[in-house]
C-alpha positions in Angstrom: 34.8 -35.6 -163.6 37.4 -38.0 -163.9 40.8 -38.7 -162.7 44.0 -41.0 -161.2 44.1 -42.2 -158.2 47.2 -40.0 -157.0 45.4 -37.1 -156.1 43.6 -38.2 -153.5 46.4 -39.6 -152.0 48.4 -37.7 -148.5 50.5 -35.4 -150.9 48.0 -33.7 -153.1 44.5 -34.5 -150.7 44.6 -30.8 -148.9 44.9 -29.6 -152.8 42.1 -32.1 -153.9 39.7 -30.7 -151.3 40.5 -26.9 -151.7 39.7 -27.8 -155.8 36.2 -29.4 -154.5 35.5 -26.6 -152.2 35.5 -24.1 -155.1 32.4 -26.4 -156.5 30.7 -26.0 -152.9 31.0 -22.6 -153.4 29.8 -22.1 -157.3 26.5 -24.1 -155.9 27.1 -27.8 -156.3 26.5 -30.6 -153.5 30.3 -32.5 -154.3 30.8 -36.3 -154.2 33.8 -38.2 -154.4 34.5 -42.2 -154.9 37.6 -43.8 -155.2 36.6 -47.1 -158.1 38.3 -49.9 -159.7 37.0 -50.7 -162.9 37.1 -54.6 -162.1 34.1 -54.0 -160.1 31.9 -53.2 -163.2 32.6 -56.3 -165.4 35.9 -54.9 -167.0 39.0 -56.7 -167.3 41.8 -54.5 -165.8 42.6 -53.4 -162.2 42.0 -49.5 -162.8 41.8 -47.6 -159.7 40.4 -43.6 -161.0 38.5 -40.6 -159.0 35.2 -39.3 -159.9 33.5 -36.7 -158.8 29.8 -36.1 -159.3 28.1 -32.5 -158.8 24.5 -31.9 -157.9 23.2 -28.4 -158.5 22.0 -27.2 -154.6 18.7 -26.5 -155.4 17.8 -30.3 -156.8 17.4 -32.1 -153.2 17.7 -35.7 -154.8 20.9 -37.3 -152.9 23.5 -38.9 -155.5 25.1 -42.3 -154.4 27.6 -44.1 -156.6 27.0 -47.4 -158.3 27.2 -50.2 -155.9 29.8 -53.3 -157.3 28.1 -55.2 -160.6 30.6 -58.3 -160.4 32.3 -60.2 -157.5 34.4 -62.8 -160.1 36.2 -60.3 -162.1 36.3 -60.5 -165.9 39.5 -62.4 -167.1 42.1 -61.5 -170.1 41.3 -65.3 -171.2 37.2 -63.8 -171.3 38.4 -60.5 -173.0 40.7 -61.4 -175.9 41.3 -64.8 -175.8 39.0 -65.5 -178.6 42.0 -63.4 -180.9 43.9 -66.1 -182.0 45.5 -63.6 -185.6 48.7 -62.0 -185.1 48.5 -58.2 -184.9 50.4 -56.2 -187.9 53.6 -54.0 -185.9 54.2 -50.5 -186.3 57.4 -48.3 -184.9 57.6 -45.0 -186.7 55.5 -45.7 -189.9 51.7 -44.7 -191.2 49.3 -47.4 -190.2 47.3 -49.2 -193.1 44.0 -48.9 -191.1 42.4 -51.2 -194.3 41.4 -53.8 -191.7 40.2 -56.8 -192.3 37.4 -58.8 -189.8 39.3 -57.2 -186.3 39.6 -53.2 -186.5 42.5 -51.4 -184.8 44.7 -54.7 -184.6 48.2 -53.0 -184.5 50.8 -53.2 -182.0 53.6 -51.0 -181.2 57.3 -52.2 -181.4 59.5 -49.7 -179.8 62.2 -50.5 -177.3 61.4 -51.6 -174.1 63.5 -49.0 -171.8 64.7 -49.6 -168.2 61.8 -48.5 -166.0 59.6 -51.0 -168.2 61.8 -53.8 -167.4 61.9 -53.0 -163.4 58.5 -54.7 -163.0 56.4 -57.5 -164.5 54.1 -57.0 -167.6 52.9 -59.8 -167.9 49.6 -60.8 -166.7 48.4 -64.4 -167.1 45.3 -65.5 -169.7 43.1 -66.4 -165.7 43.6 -62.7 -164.3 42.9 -59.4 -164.8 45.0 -57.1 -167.2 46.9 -54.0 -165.8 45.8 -50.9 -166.3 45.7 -49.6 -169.7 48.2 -47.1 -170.1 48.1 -44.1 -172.4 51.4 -44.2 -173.6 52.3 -47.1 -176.5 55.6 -47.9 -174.9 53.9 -48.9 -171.2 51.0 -51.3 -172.6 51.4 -54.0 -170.9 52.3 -57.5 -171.9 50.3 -60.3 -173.8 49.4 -63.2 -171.6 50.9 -65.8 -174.3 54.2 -64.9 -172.8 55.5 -66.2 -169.5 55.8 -63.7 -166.0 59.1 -62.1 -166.2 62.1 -63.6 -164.2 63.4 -61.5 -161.3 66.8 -60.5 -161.5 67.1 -57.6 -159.0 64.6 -55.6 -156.7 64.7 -52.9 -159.7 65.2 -55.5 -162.6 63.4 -58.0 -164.6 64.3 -60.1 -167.5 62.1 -61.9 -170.4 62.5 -66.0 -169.6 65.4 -66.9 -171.9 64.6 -69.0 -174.6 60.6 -67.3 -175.0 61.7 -63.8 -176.0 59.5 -63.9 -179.2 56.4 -64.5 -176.8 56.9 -61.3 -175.8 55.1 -58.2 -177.4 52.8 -55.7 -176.1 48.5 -55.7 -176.4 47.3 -54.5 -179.6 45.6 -51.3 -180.2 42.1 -53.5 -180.3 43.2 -55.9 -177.4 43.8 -52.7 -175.3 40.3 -51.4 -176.6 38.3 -54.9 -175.5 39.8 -54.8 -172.1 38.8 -51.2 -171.9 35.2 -52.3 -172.9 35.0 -50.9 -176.6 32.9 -52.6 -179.0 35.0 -53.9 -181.5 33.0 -51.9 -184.5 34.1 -48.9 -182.6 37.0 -47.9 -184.9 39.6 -46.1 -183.5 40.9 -43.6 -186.8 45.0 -43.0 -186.6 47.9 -42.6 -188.6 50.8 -43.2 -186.1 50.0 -46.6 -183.9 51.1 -44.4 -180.9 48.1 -42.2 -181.3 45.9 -44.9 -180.8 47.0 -46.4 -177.4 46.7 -42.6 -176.5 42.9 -42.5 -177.6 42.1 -46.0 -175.8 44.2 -45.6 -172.6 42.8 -41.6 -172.2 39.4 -43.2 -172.3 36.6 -43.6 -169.0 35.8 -47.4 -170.0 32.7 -47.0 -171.9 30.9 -49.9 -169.4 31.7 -47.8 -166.6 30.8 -45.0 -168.1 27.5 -46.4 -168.3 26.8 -47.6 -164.9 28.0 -44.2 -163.9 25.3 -42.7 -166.2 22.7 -44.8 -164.8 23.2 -43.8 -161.0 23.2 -40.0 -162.5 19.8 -40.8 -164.0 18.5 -42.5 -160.8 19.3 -39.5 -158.9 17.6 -37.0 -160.9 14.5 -39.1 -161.9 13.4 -40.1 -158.0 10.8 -37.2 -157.5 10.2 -38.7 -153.7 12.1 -37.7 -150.7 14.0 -40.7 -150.1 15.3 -41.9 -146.7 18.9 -43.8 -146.7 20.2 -46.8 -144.9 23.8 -47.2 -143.6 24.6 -50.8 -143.8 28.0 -51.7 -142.0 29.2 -55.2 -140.3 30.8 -55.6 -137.0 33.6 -57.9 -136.2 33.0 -59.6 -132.7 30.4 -59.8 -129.9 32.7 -57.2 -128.1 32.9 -54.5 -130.7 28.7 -54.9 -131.1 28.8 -54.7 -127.1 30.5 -51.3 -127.7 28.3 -49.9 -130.1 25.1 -50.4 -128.3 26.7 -49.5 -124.9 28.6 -45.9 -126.4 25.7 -45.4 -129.4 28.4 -45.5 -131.9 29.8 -47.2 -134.8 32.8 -46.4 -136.6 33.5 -46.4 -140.6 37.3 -46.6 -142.4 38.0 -43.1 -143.9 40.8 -42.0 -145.8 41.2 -42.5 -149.5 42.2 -45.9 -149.5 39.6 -48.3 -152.2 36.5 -49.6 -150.0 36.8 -46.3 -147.7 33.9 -43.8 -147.3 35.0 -40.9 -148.5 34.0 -37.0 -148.8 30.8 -36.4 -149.3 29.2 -40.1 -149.4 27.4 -40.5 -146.1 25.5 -37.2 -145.7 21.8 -37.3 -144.7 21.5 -41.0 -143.4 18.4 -42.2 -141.2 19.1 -45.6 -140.5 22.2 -47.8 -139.5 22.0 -51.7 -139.9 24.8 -53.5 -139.1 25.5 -57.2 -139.7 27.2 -59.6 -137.3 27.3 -63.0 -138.0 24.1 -64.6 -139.0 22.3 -61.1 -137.1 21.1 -57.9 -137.7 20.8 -55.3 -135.4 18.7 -52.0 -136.8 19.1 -48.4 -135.1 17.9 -44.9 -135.7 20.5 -42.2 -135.8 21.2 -38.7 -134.4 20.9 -35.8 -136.3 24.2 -34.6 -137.8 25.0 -38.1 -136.6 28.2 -38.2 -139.1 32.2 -36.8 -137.9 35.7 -37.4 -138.9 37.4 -38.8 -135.8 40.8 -40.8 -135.4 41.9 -43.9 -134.0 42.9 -42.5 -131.1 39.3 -41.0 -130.6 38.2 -44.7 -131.2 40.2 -46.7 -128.5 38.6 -43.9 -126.0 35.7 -45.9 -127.1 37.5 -49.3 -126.2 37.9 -50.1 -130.4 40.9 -51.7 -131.7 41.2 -49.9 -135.3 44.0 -50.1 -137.4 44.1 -47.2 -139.5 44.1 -43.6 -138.5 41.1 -41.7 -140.4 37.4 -42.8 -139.9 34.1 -41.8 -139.7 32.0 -42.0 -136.4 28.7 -42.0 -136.4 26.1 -41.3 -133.8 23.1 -43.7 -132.8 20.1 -42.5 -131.1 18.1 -46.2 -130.6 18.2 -49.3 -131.6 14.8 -50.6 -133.1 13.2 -53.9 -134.8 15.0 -54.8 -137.6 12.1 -54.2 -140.1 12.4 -57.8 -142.4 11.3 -55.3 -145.6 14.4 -53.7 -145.1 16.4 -57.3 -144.3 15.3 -58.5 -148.0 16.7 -55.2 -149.6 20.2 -55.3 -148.5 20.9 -59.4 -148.2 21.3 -58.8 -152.3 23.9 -56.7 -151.3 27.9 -57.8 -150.1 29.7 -54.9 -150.4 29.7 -53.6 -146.9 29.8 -50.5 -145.6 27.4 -48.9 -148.6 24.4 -46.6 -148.4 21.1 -47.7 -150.0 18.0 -45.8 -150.5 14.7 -47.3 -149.0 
């Protein structure tokens, strides 16, 4: 399942978790992850929830994909290579007898007052906004300047450039989403069809989501999972081997672990400079503890929610291991091995 961002957030997360607990109870082991679609070699910063449900009585563990791309995927990559204008639409029934690009219509309403309180415009070198579902919040072509502050709640098109100015197309929405461009989108009313691209899981996500469901339930072996974490200073690693604890960021903020994700771990290695330092854990080593739990420890965290988790010894870093995760930068992240 998929959805935004805000319902894991303070407001609605008591909600959230009484929704997942009726899963729990119809039989399903429940994940979480909180991802932006930047991460998987899409254009757009598009923070979404998914949730992924494994039937009790298949033991294999599910883990989310791990990041594909550290340099994200640029508007100048995406569409730059569209040089045609698109045809415009307000009210009327869209000619879909396309020529070479499919879908190439753009929307021409009004821009209304909320629209005009922020920026739209993102530049050709960065990654697009999200897509939005709704023709008259798509935002901006990168041919047109940033808008020019005028008050906290106000911005302005840059005098002079107003005809830069017009929304993403229909198609330009779809190849920042990820569509193939002979995936034709089949409307009458140009609205409809920034509701059918913006609705849309980007298909490239979609798939690397698809493949870490198919890992899961093709692993016939009992697998054993590594932790892999960093630690900031000689001090903090001085803590963790004197208390036999280490400490992970919770919450539902991106980069967090979150419900679900760190169940059924055997092995902690945590990174410190140019060393590694390898332990064994405690069973039921994983709680929910807050910061103030921490600085009994002698921590200095920053946030409130986290999770702690309980070493039992520390052991030779086993250099099998060492060549797995140093493909790996995303820290902290589970890993099978």
């Amino acid at each position: 399942m998929e959805n935004v961002p805000g319902m894991v957030t303070p407001r609605h997360i008591k909600s959230f978790e009484q929704f997942l607990g009726l899963f729990h109870e119809a039989g399903y082991k429940v994940k979480y992850e909180l991802l932006n679609a930047s991460n998987f070699r899409i254009p757009q910063d598009r923070l979404r929830v998914f949730i992924v449900g494994i039937r009790n009585d298949i033991n294999n563990e599910y883990f989310f994909p791990n990041i594909i791309n550290e340099v994200p995927i640029t508007l100048s990559q995406a569409i730059g290579d569209i040089k045609c204008k698109p045809i415009e639409y307000l009210n009327e029934e869209v000619n879909q007898n396309y020529g070479d690009i499919l879908n190439h219509d753009y929307y021409i309403g009004d821009f209304d007052a909320k629209f005009m309180a922020r920026n739209r415009v993102r530049g050709w070198n960065e990654l697009s906004f999200t897509i939005q579902a709704q023709a008259k919040n798509e935002p901006l072509h990168p041919q047109a300047p940033k808008m020019e502050y005028v008050t906290q709640d106000k911005r302005r098109f840059v005098i002079g450039q107003e005809n830069k100015y017009r929304r993403l197309s229909v198609r330009e929405c779809a190849r920042i989403q990820s569509f193939p461009d002979n995936f034709r989108f089949i409307y009458s009313n140009v609205k409809d069809g920034y509701k059918m691209v913006g609705n849309a899981v980007p298909p490239r996500l979609a798939y690397y989501l698809a493949l870490s469901i198919k890992e899961c339930l093709s692993s016939n072996e009992i697998m054993k999972y590594l932790l892999v974490g960093y630690v900031k200073s000689e001090y903090d690693l001085s803590l963790i081997k004197k208390y036999h604890v280490y400490y992970i960021r919770g919450g539902n903020r991106p980069g967090a672990m979150q419900y679900g994700q760190i169940k059924n771990i055997d092995y902690l290695v945590l990174h410190h400079k140019n060393k590694k330092c390898m332990f064994t854990l405690e069973k039921d080593c994983i709680s929910s503890c807050t910061s103030k739990e921490l600085i009994q420890y002698g921590f200095r965290p920053h946030g409130n929610e986290y999770w702690l988790v309980k070493i039992k010894d520390e052991i030779s870093v086993d250099n099998t291991i060492v060549a797995k995760i140093n493909s790996y930068t995303k820290y902290p992240q589970i890993i099978s091995i």
